[in-house]
Structures are given as structure tokens and as C-alpha cells.
VEXBA-5443 format. One line per field, with one value per residue (C-alpha): residue number from 1; x, y, z. Coordinates in steps of 0.001 Angstrom, whole numbers, padded with zeros to 6 digits. Example, Ala and Ser with C-alpha at 12.3 -4.5 7.8 and 13.67 -1.06 7.14 Angstrom:
BEGIN
gulo = (1_2)
xx = (012300_013670)
yy = (-004500_-001060)
zz = (007800_007140)
This chain:
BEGIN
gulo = (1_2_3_4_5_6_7_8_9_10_11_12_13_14_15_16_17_18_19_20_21_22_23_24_25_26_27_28_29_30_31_32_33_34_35_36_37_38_39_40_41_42_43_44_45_46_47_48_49_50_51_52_53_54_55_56_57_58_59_60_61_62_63_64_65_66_67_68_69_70_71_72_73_74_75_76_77_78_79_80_81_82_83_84_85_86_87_88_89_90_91_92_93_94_95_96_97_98_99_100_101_102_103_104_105_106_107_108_109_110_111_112_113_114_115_116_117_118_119_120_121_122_123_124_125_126_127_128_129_130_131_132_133_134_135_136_137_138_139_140_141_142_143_144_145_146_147_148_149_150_151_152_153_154_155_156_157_158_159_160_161_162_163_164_165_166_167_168_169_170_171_172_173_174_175_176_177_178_179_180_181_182_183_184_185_186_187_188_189_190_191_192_193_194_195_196_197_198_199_200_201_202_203_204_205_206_207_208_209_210_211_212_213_214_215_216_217_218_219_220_221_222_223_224_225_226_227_228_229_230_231_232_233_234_235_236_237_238_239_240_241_242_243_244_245_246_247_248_249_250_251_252_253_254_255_256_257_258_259_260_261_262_263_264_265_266_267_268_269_270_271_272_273_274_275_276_277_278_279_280_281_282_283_284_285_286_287_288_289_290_291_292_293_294_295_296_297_298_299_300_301_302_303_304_305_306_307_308_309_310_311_312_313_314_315_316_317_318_319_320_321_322_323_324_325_326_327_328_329_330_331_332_333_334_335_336_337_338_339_340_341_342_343_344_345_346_347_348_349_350_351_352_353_354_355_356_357_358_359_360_361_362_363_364_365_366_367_368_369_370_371_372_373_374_375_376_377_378_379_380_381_382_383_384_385_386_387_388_389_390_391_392_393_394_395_396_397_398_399_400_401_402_403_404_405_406_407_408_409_410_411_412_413_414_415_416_417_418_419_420_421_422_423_424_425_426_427_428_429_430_431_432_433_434_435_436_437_438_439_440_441_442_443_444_445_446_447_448_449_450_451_452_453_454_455_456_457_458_459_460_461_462_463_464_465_466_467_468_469_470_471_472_473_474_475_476_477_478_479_480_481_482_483_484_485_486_487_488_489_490_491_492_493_494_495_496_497_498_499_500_501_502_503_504_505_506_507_508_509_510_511_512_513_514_515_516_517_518_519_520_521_522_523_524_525_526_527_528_529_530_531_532_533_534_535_536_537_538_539_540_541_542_543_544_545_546_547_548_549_550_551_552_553_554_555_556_557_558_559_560_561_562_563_564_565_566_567_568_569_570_571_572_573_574_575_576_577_578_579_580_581_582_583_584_585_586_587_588_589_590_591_592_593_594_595_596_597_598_599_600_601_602_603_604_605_606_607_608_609_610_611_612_613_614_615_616_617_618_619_620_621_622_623_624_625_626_627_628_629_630_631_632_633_634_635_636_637_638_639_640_641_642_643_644_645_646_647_648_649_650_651_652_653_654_655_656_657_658_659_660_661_662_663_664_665)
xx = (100087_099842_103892_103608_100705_102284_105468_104171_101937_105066_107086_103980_103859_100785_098792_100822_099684_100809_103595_106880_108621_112349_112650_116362_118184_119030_122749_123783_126017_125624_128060_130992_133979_134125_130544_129305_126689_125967_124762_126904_126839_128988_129393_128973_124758_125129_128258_128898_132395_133536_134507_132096_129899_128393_128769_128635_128550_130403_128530_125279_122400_121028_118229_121237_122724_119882_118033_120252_121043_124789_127021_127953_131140_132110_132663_136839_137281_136226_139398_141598_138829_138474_141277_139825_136682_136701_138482_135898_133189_134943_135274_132004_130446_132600_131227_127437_128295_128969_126368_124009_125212_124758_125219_124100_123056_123839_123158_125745_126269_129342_128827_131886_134486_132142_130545_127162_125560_121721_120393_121436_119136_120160_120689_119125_120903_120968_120949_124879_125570_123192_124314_128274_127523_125716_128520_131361_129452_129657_133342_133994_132257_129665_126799_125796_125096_121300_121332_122933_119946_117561_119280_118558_115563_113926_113839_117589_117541_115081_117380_120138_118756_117000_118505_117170_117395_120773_119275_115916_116348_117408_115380_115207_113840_111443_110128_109709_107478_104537_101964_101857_100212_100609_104480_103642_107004_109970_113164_113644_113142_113612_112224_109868_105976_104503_100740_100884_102785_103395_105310_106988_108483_109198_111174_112958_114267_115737_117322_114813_113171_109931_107394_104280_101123_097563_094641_094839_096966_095467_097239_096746_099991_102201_104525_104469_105032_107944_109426_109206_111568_108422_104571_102186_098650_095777_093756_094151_095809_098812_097521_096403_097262_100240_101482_101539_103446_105921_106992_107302_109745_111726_110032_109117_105466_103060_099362_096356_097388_094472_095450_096517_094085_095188_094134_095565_094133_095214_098702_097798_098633_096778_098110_096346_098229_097665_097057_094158_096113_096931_099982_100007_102545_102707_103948_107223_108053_110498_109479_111112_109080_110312_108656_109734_107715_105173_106160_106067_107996_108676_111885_114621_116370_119893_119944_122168_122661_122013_125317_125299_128329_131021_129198_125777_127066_128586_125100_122798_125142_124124_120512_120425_121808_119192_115694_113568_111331_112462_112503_111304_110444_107720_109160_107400_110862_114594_115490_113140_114368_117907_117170_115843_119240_121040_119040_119031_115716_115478_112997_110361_107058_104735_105859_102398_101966_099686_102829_104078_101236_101445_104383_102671_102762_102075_098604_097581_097668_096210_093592_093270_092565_090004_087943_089311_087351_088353_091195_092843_092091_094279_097317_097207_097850_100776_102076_101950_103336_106840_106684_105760_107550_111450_110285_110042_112772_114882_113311_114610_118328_117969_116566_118650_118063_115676_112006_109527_105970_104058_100694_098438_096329_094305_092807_089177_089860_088494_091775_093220_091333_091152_088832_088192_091452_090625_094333_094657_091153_091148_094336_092861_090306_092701_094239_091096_089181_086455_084862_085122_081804_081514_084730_083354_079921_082507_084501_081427_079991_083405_082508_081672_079677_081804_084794_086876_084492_083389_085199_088962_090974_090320_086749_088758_090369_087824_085365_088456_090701_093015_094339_095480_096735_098764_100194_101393_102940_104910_105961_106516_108141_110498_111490_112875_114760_116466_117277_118843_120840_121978_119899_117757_114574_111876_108136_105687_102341_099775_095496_094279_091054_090079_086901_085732_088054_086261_087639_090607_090237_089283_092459_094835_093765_094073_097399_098898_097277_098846_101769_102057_101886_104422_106372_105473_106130_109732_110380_111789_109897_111083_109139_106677_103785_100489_099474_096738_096355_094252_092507_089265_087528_085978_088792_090379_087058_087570_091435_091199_089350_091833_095121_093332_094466_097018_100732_101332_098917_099865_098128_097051_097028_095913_092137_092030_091990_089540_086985_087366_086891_084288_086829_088060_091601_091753_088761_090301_091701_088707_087665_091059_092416_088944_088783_092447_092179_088884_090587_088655_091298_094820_096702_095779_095012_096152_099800_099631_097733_094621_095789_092232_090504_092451_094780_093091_091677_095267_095916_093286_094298_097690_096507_093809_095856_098756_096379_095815_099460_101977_104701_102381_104671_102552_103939_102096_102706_100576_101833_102470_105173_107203_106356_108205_105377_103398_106104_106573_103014_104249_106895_106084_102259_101645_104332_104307_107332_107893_106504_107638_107643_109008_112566_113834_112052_113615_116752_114138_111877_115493_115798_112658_111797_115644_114395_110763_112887_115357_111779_110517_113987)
yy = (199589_199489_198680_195991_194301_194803_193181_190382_190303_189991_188127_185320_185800_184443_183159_185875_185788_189137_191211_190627_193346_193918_196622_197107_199919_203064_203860_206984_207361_211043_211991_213340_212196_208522_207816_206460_204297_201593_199053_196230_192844_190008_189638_191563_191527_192179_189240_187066_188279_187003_190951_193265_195387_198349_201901_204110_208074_209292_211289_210201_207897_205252_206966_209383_206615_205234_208642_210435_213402_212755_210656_208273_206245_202552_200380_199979_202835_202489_200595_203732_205598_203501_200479_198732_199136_197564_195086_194046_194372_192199_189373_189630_189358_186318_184584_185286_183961_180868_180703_181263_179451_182703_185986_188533_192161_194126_197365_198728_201549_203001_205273_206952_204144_201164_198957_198023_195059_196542_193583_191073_189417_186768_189209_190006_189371_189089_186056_186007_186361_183921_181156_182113_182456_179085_177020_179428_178398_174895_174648_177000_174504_176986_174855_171141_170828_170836_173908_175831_174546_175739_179592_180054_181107_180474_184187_183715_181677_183711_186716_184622_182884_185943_189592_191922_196132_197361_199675_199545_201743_204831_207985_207313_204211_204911_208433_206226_203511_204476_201581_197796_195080_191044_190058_186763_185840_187163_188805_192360_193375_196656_197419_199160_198954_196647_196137_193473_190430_191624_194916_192849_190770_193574_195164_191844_191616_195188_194279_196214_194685_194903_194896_193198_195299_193701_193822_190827_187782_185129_181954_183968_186327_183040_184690_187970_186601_184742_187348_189931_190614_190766_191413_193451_193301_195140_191997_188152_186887_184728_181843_183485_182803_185243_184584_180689_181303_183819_181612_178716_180890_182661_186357_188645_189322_191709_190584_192300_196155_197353_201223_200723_201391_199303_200976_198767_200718_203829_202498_204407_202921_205108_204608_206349_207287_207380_211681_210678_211833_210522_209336_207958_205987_205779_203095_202426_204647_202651_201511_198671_195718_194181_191160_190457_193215_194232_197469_199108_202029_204982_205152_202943_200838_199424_196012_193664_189920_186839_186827_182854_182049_178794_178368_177651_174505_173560_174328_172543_169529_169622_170138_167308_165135_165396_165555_163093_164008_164210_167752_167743_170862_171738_171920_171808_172711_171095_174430_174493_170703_172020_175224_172422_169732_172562_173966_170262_168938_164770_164476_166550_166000_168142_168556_170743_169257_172320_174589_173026_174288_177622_178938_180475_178048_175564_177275_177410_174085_173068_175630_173788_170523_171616_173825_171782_169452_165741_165611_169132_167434_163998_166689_168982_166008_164883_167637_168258_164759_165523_168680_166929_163976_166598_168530_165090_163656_166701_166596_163406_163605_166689_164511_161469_158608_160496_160582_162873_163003_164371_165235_164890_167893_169811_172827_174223_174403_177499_178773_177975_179847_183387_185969_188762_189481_189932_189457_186233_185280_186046_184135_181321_181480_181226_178563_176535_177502_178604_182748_184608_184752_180938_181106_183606_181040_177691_179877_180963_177679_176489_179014_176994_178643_177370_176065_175518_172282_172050_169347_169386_167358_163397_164327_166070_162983_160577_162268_163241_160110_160869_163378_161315_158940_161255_162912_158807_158161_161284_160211_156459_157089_159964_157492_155025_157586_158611_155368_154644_157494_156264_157950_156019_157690_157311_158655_158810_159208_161082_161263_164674_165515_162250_161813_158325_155350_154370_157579_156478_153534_154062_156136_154164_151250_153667_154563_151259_150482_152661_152271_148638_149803_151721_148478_146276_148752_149759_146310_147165_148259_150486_150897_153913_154037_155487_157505_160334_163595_163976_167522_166655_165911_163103_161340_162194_160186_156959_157159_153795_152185_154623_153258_149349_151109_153482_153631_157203_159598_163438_166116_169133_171203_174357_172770_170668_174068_175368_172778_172087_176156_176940_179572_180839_181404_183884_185986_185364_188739_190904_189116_187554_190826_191385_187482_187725_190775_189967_186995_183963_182968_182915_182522_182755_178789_178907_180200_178043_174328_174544_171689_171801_171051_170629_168982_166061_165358_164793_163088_160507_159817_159065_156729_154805_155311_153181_150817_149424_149845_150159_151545_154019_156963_159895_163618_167475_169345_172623_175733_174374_172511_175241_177246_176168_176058_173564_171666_171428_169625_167700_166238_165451_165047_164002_161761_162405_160915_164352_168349_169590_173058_175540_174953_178445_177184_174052_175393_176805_173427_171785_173541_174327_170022_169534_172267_169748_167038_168287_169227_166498_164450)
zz = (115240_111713_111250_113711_112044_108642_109948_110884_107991_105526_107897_108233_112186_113283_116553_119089_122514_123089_122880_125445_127402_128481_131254_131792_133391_131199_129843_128075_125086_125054_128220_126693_124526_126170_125558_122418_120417_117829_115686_114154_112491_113233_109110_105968_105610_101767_101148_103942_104502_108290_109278_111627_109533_111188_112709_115803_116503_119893_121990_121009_121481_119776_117660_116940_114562_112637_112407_109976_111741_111695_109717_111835_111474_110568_113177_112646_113712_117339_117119_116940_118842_121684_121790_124568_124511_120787_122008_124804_122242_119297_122011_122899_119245_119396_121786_120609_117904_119257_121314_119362_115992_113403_112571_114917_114929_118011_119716_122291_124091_125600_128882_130131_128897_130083_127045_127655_125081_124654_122534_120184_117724_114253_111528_108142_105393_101515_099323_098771_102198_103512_101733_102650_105938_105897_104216_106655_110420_109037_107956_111361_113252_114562_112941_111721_107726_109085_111057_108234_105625_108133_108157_104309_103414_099906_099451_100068_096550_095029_095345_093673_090466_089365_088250_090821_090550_091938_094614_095568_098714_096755_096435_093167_092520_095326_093347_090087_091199_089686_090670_092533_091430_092679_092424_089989_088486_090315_088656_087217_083678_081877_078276_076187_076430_073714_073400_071062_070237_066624_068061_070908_067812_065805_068430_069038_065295_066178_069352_071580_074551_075201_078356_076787_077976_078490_080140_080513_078263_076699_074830_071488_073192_073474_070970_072936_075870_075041_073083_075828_078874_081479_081224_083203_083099_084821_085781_086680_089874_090765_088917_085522_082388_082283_085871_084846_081566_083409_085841_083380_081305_083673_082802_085456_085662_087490_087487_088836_088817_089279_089120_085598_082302_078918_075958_073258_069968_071131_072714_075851_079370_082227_085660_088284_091115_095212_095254_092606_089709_086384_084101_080901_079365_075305_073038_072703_076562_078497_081996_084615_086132_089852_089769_093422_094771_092102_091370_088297_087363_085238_083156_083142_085995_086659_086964_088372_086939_089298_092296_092378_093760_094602_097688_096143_094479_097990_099803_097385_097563_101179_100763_098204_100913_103344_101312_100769_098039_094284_092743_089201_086169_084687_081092_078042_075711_075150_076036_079160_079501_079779_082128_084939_084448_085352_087844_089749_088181_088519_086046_084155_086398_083674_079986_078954_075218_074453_075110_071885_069913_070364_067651_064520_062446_064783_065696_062160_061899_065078_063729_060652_062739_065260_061808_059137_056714_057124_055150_056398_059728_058511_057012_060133_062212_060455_060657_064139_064480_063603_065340_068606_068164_067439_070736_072762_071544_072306_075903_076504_075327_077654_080556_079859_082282_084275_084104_081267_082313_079229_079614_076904_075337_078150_078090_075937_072237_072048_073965_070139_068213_067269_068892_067048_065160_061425_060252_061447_060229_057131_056726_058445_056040_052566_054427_054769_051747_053545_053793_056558_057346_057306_059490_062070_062738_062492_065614_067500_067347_069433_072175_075451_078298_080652_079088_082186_082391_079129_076314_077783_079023_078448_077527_074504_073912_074126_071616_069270_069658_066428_068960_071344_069156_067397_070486_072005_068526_068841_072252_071865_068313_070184_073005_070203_068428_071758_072482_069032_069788_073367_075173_078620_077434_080330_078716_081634_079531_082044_081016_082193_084136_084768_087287_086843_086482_082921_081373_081955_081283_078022_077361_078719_076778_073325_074314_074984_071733_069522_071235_070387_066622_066897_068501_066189_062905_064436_065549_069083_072523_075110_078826_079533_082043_082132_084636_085690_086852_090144_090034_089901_093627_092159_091421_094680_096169_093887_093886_095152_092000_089459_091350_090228_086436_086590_086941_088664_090125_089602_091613_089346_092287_090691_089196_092223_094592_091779_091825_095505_096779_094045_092695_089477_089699_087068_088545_092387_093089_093383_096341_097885_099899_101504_102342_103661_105142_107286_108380_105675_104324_105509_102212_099346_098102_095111_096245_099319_099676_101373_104078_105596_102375_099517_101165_102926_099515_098994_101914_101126_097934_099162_101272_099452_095979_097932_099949_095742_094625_098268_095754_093595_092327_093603_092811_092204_089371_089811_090966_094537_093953_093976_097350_100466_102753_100004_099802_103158_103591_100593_101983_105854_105768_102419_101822_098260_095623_093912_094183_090462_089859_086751_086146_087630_091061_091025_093304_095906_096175_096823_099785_100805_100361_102475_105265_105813_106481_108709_110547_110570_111452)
């Protein structure tokens, strides 16, 4: 049926051979005064307390209790109802229990002063509870440390480090969900729609939050973004631009709601609903985002902050125990920097230097460099030194003594650049002495057909070196102020979209350059390696010949899965539910590796990368690093160093990197 196939859809049940039968004998709770029925758990579902937690109706039968004809009653008082019977049935949760090493939900029925134990099964439960429940079987001796990492699921965490609506059963939150889109960045957020980033910072100066609304986001809606409490848009998938961001900055995001119309100059959002019919939403209307499930809704919602308890400290210390791969951040901040050392990062494994660029006025003058005359190209830079150089050096005080792998600049230039706003041109313009008009054709003449593979990456810095040179100084220069200022700075410098060793080559040998400047101006050296980023197949195939020149090898897993499927990740979603729903693809690859394809690329570098170098440091840094079942191939097939992941995933690649080696173990 279509429950059962949904169930096991969500659940990620696959491969059944069929469906198993019980045929029992039949027992009635619905013979009189001594005849009863129920449905208990051995613990508190919703906190983890050790106390039964359920209810029964007397004179009834089963569907009687979870149908909601009558109210039935909570399990104590089957103690005063029943003495003996409850007595019968509290020993005989107890030894379940201990047989089977967790919490247990159980159906009984009581015929004529006789208990009968229908069925017993391990029991849902929340985040709060699971992880009580975890670290209570261990100190009750009912489990080993490993069995009680294996009864937490990510989810489990999920539920934990993010706030989450109060009551998502209720009628009413039910009647307000207005439309679904894909669940990109988890967490709840509540706050007035915004369709631009200049009224999502307005609103912020007044202390009003904001949902940013867009058809789609784009780099130019940084500000926006990062101002808002959560973002919706009508297109993109779970690896767009906005879903990326999001995740990176803790906000929750819904991509890809497709039933939803963004009509930015009028400040209209259309959402058209199941029966056909319409609603709009105006400027400035208040609506809630659950970025867990996808739903958007109408009006306001409670929301309750993250329940991390005691326990959690007690149940990571365990999970740290027993992993074998590092757990890194994706940080591109100090403040992002400090999110991930307190969420149990060892390192940053992907500090995006492109993030940086992104503030107002550090746009204009990255702006001013890519449209800029020779001169405003020589001032822009300068400029942008000391901005990059104060965010790295904060990054490493943040980081101290562990690892800070900065990636140099990456993506199209065009991504900097204004489309079509006029504000922001004309301004450009004044700042650059130059007409609009002359502006406009200067922009245009950026435009790439297909950027994605167009001049990005090392290509970028290869045919614009004063770049790169810029962005090492900042590093190298950052690293020696730490230092001076006691800190164990550890810069990991890493080339992007390299495909042939003589690209990078060629960089490394500019980097270590300039970095021996900086040595011999400051008169004092500090350690750093150069390293790569494997996302091109290409380089996957002559990993053997890059390992000859680099120091680490990073897996961009994201362009990798890209270039390897023939997919754009941004344009994935109007295909991916017919592919996954007519059975082509399982998962979708860029949530989940692709351990067919992608991931025997990966395999092989592994193994030829480390046939050069036996010690290589070998890690991902795309979106994978944070989902369990990724890192799970990560870990045990893989054999990777690190999977690094945003900073407010760090807690779930923990666990989810502990739970592959207690699998494999």
C-alpha cells in the first residue's frame, strides 16, 4: 500500500523479500470490567525518564486506544485498577528490557484478569530521550558504550542542536502549512517575508526578523542571507546556492518549492495550494519555515530552543572514543571558526576565501579589482589584504593548535558582479570613474557561457596571479601574527580545480614563493603545506602524478558528483523525483556519495594518491561530509583522514563517523 511504501521510503528500507506474518491466537479486552487494553513504553519517548509511559482503556480493544474514541487512561493507574496484573506486566517490561538491551514499546491485552504480551518492538523516541536513554542502559549495565552509539540516530542530534516548532502534531500547525519544498538546512525560523537584502537589513536595524524570499539566491543576497532568520526559494535543490550558504550559517532553508510564485517588484508571494487554489502572501506578512521537513507556513509558530542536555557532553565523549576519522568545519569566519571548537571540530577542513568577499564594502572592492584600471586593481588588492589577512588570523587563534585549510579563490567572477541592479551600478561606476554605459559592456563582457567551467578556480589564478599572491600573503603574514601572539597557527594552503599536475604545479611553486618573501621580510618562518582539491575526474585519474607534488588531497565532493554524473546541481530537481521515483537513482548524489561512481573515483585516488606518499593526509570537504551514510563510506571503504562538514553538522559526523567504526569493528 501506499503507507507501507512511504514508510519504508522515509525509513530507507530497501531490498525486502517480502512481507512476514505472525498468526497467533485471538484475546479480548472487551469482556467486562477485568478485561482491558494497551500500549506502553518502557521510558519517557519525549525525555528519557526510566518510568513507563503509556495508557490503556478497560473494556476495550486495541484499536479502541489509539483510535480516539475514548480517552483512555495513563498507564499508573492500572496500578490501582488492577494491582496484580500491573505488577505481572511491570516485571515483564523488565525483563525485555534486558533482553533486548533498549527501550521497548508494547501492546498488551488483559482478558478476564489474565495479561497477555501482544508484541514488543525498540521504541521511537525524541532526541533528548535518545541520548538519556543511551548514556542510562550503559551506566545500568543494559548496554556496552558501543551498543548505546549505535541506538542514536543522527536525526537524534539533529533534533538537539537546532530549535525545532513546539508541536508539530497539532491541528494547528497542520491547518497552517501552506506548501513543501526540499528540507535544505534544518532548524525552525519564524519572521517576516523580505524580498530583498536591503529590507532584510532594514528590518534587522529595527529588531525584526526576516524570511528572505527568492526565486532563487544568488551571491549578490550574501548580506540577505546572513541577515535573515531562514530563506525560501521557489527553485534550486539541496546543493544550491542558498541550501549551501544555509547550512554553512546555521539558517533554516527551504529550496525548490515549486508551488510558490516570487514576485519581487510587486512584493507578492503566490502559493498555490493542493485543491488548485491560491494564497498570496505580501511584504512584510509573517510566516514560519521548518527546515527539517520543508514546510512552509502561514502565520506565526512557537518555537522551542535546542534541549541539549548533561548527557550530550557524556555521549559525545564516548563517540569521540571510538572513531577513527577526524571531524573538521567548514568555516570561512572567527565567528564560524568558533561555532565548530565548540561544536567538537579538530580542524577547519574548508575555510571558502570567497566567503570573505562578500560584505559591502568588501564586494566593491573586489569589484574594483576584477573592472578596475591597473592601478584601482594594485589599491583594491591592498585592501583586501588586510581584510583577509584580520579574518585568518582570527581563524587561527580560534583554531589554535589544530589545522586551517584555506582554499584559495574559486568560483566564476561573474558570481561578483552585479546583474542588472542600477543602484549598485551606478555607484560602481562613481567609484571607478567610468559611465554606466561603459560599465554595463565592461560587465557583459565578464559573462561566461558556461561559467561553472569557464576561468575559476586555479585557471583564475594562473591567468591573474596578483590574486593568488595576495590571498598566500594574507595567510602566511596571518600565521606569523598568531604565532607572535602564542598561538600554534597550522595554514593548510589548498589549489582549487586542479586537473593536470602542471596547474598545480605552477601554483604551488607561486605560493611557496611568495611565501618565502614574506619569511625573509618578517625574518621568521612558520610550517604550512600545500595541498589540492580533487573534484575534477581528471585529477582523480592522475592522482598518482599530483600526490609526486602535493601535500594533502581534499575531495570537493559536490563538483566531483557534478562533473562525474553530467549534472547541474542547481538545475537537479526537475528531474531527481522522477529519476528516484522510477527507480534511477536511489539517492539523490549530491546528498548521498555515489559509491558506484563517484565513489570509486575516490577510492582510486586513495589508493594511488598513497601508493606516491603512504602517509598522504586525504579528507572531503563538500556537502558529504556531513551525512551519516557518506561518511560512513568515508570512513570504512574509503579510508579517508577527515569528512569536514559546516560547523552545526559537526556533532552529527561525530557520531555518525563513531557508528562506521563500531561497524566495521
Amino acid at each position: 500500500g501506499d503507507r507501507a511504501i512511504k514508510y519504508r521510503e522515509v525509513e530507507n528500507i530497501r531490498n525486502l523479500l517480502g512481507t512476514a506474518v505472525n498468526v497467533q491466537a485471538m484475546v479480548f479486552g472487551n469482556m467486562g470490567d477485568t478485561s482491558g487494553t494497551g500500549v506502553c513504553f518502557t521510558r519517557d519517548p519525549n525525555h528519557g525518564e526510566n518510568t513507563l509511559f503509556g495508557e490503556f482503556l478497560i473494556n476495550a480493544q486495541g484499536e479502541d486506544v489509539v483510535a480516539g474514541i475514548r480517552t483512555p487512561k495513563p498507564i499508573s493507574e492500572l496500578e490501582t485498577a488492577m494491582p496484580d496484573v500491573y505488577a505481572e506486566f511491570k516485571s515483564n517490561t523488565d525483563i525485555l528490557e534486558k533482553h533486548y538491551g533498549d527501550m521497548q514499546d508494547v501492546e498488551f491485552t488483559i482478558q478476564e484478569g489474565k495479561l497477555f504480551m501482544l508484541q514488543t518492538r525498540t521504541g521511537k523516541r525524541g532526541g533528548e530521550a535518545a541520548v538519556k536513554i543511551a548514556v542510562d542502559l550503559v551506566e545500568e549495565g543494559l548496554a556496552t558504550k558501543d551498543e548505546a552509539i549505535m541506538k542514536v540516530l543522527p536525526e537524534h542530534l539533529d533534533q538537539l542542536l537546532h530549535p525545532r516548532f513546539s508541536n508539530v502534531e497539532s491541528d494547528g500547525y497542520k491547518s497552517s502549512v501552506v506548501a513543501t519544498g526540499l528540507p535544505a538546512s534544518p532548524g525552525a525560523a519564524v519572521g517576516r517575508i523580505a524580498f530583498t537584502n536591503e529590507k532584510v537589513v532594514e528590518n534587522k536595524k529595527n529588531g525584526i526578523p526576516s524570511i528572505l524570499v527568492r526565486d532563487e539566491t544568488s551571491p549578490d543576497d550574501i548580506e540577505g542571507m546572513y541577515g535573515s532568520e531562514g530563506i525560501l526559494t521557489a527553485r534550486g535543490g539541496m546543493t544550491s546556492h542558498a541550501a549551501v550558504v544555509a547550512r554553512g550559517w546555521g539558517r533554516p532553508c527551504i529550496c525548490g518549492c515549486t508551488s510558490t510564485n516570487v514576485d519581487e517588484e510587486k512584493g507578492e508571494l503566490t502559493v498555490t495550494m493542493d485543491d488548485g487554489t491560491q494564497k498570496m502572501f505580501k511584504e512584510d506578512e509573517l510566516i514560519s519555515l521548518n527546515g527539517n521537513t520543508g514546510e512552509v507556513l502561514a502565520g506565526e509558530q512557537l518555537v522551542a530552543p535546542p534541549a541539549i542536555t548533561g548527557n550530550l557532553a557524556t555521549f559525545m565523549e564516548w563517540v569521540d572514543d571510538v572513531r577513527s576519522v577526524d571531524v573538521l568545519a567548514n568555516a570561512d569566519t572567527p565567528k564560524d571558526a568558533k561555532e565548530a571548537r565548540k561544536n567538537g571540530a579538530t580542524g577547519i577542513g574548508l575555510c571558502r576565501t570567497e566567503h570573505m568577499f562578500f560584505q559591502p564594502e568588501r564586494i566593491s572592492k573586489v569589484r574594483q579589482l576584477i573592472l578596475g584600471d591597473d592601478e584601482q586593481q594594485t589599491a583594491a588588492l591592498e585592501e583586501l589584504l588586510v581584510y583577509q589577512r584580520n579574518d585568518f588570523e582570527g581563524i587561527f587563534k580560534e583554531m589554535d593548535g589544530f589545522p586551517v585549510t584555506i582554499r584559495l579563490l574559486d568560483p566564476p567572477l561573474h558570481e561578483f558582479l552585479p546583474s542588472d541592479d542600477e543602484e549598485i551600478i551606478s555607484s560602481l561606476a562613481v567609484q571607478l570613474g567610468s559611465s554606466v554605459e561603459q560599465l554595463k559592456e565592461q560587465i557583459k563582457s565578464q559573462e561566461e557561457v558556461n561559467p561553472m567551467l569557464g576561468l575559476r578556480g586555479c585557471r583564475l589564478g594562473i591567468t591573474k596571479p596578483a590574486v593568488i599572491e595576495m590571498q598566500t600573503r594574507a595567510v602566511i603574514e596571518a600565521a606569523l601574527n598568531a604565532i607572535d601572539a602564542g598561538v600554534d597557527a597550522k595554514a593548510d594552503i589548498m589549489v582549487p580545480l586542479v586537473s593536470k599536475v602542471e596547474e598545480f604545479r605552477v601554483q604551488a611553486a607561486l605560493i611557496r614563493s611568495i611565501a618565502a618573501k614574506v619569511f625573509e621580510e618578517r625574518g621568521q618562518t612558520c610550517d604550512f603545506k600545500v595541498g589540492t582539491m580533487i573534484e575534477i575526474p581528471r585529477a582523480a585519474l592522475t592522482s598518482h602524478q599530483i600526490a609526486e607534488e602535493a601535500d594533502f588531497f581534499s575531495f570537493g565532493s559536490n563538483d566531483l558528483t557534478q562533473m562525474t554524473f553530467g549534472y547541474s546541481r542547481d538545475d537537479v530537481a526537475s528531474f531527481l523525483p522522477t529519476y528516484i521515483s522510477k527507480g534511477i537513482l536511489l539517492d539523490d548524489p549530491f546528498v548521498t556519495i555515489d559509491t558506484e561512481g563517484v565513489g570509486q573515483l575516490i577510492k582510486m585516488t586513495v589508493e594511488n594518491g598513497r601508493s606516491v606518499k603512504p602517509s598522504l593526509k586525504i579528507g572531503v570537504c563538500g556537502e558529504h561530509g556531513g551525512d551519516p551514510r557518506s561518511v560512513k563510506f568515508f570512513s570504512n571503504e574509503a579510508d579517508l583522514t577527515y569528512v569536514s562538514c559546516s560547523p552545526f553538522r559537526v556533532p552529527i559526523a561525530r557520531l555518525a563517523a563513531a557508528q562506521a567504526s563500531v561497524e566495521k569493528h
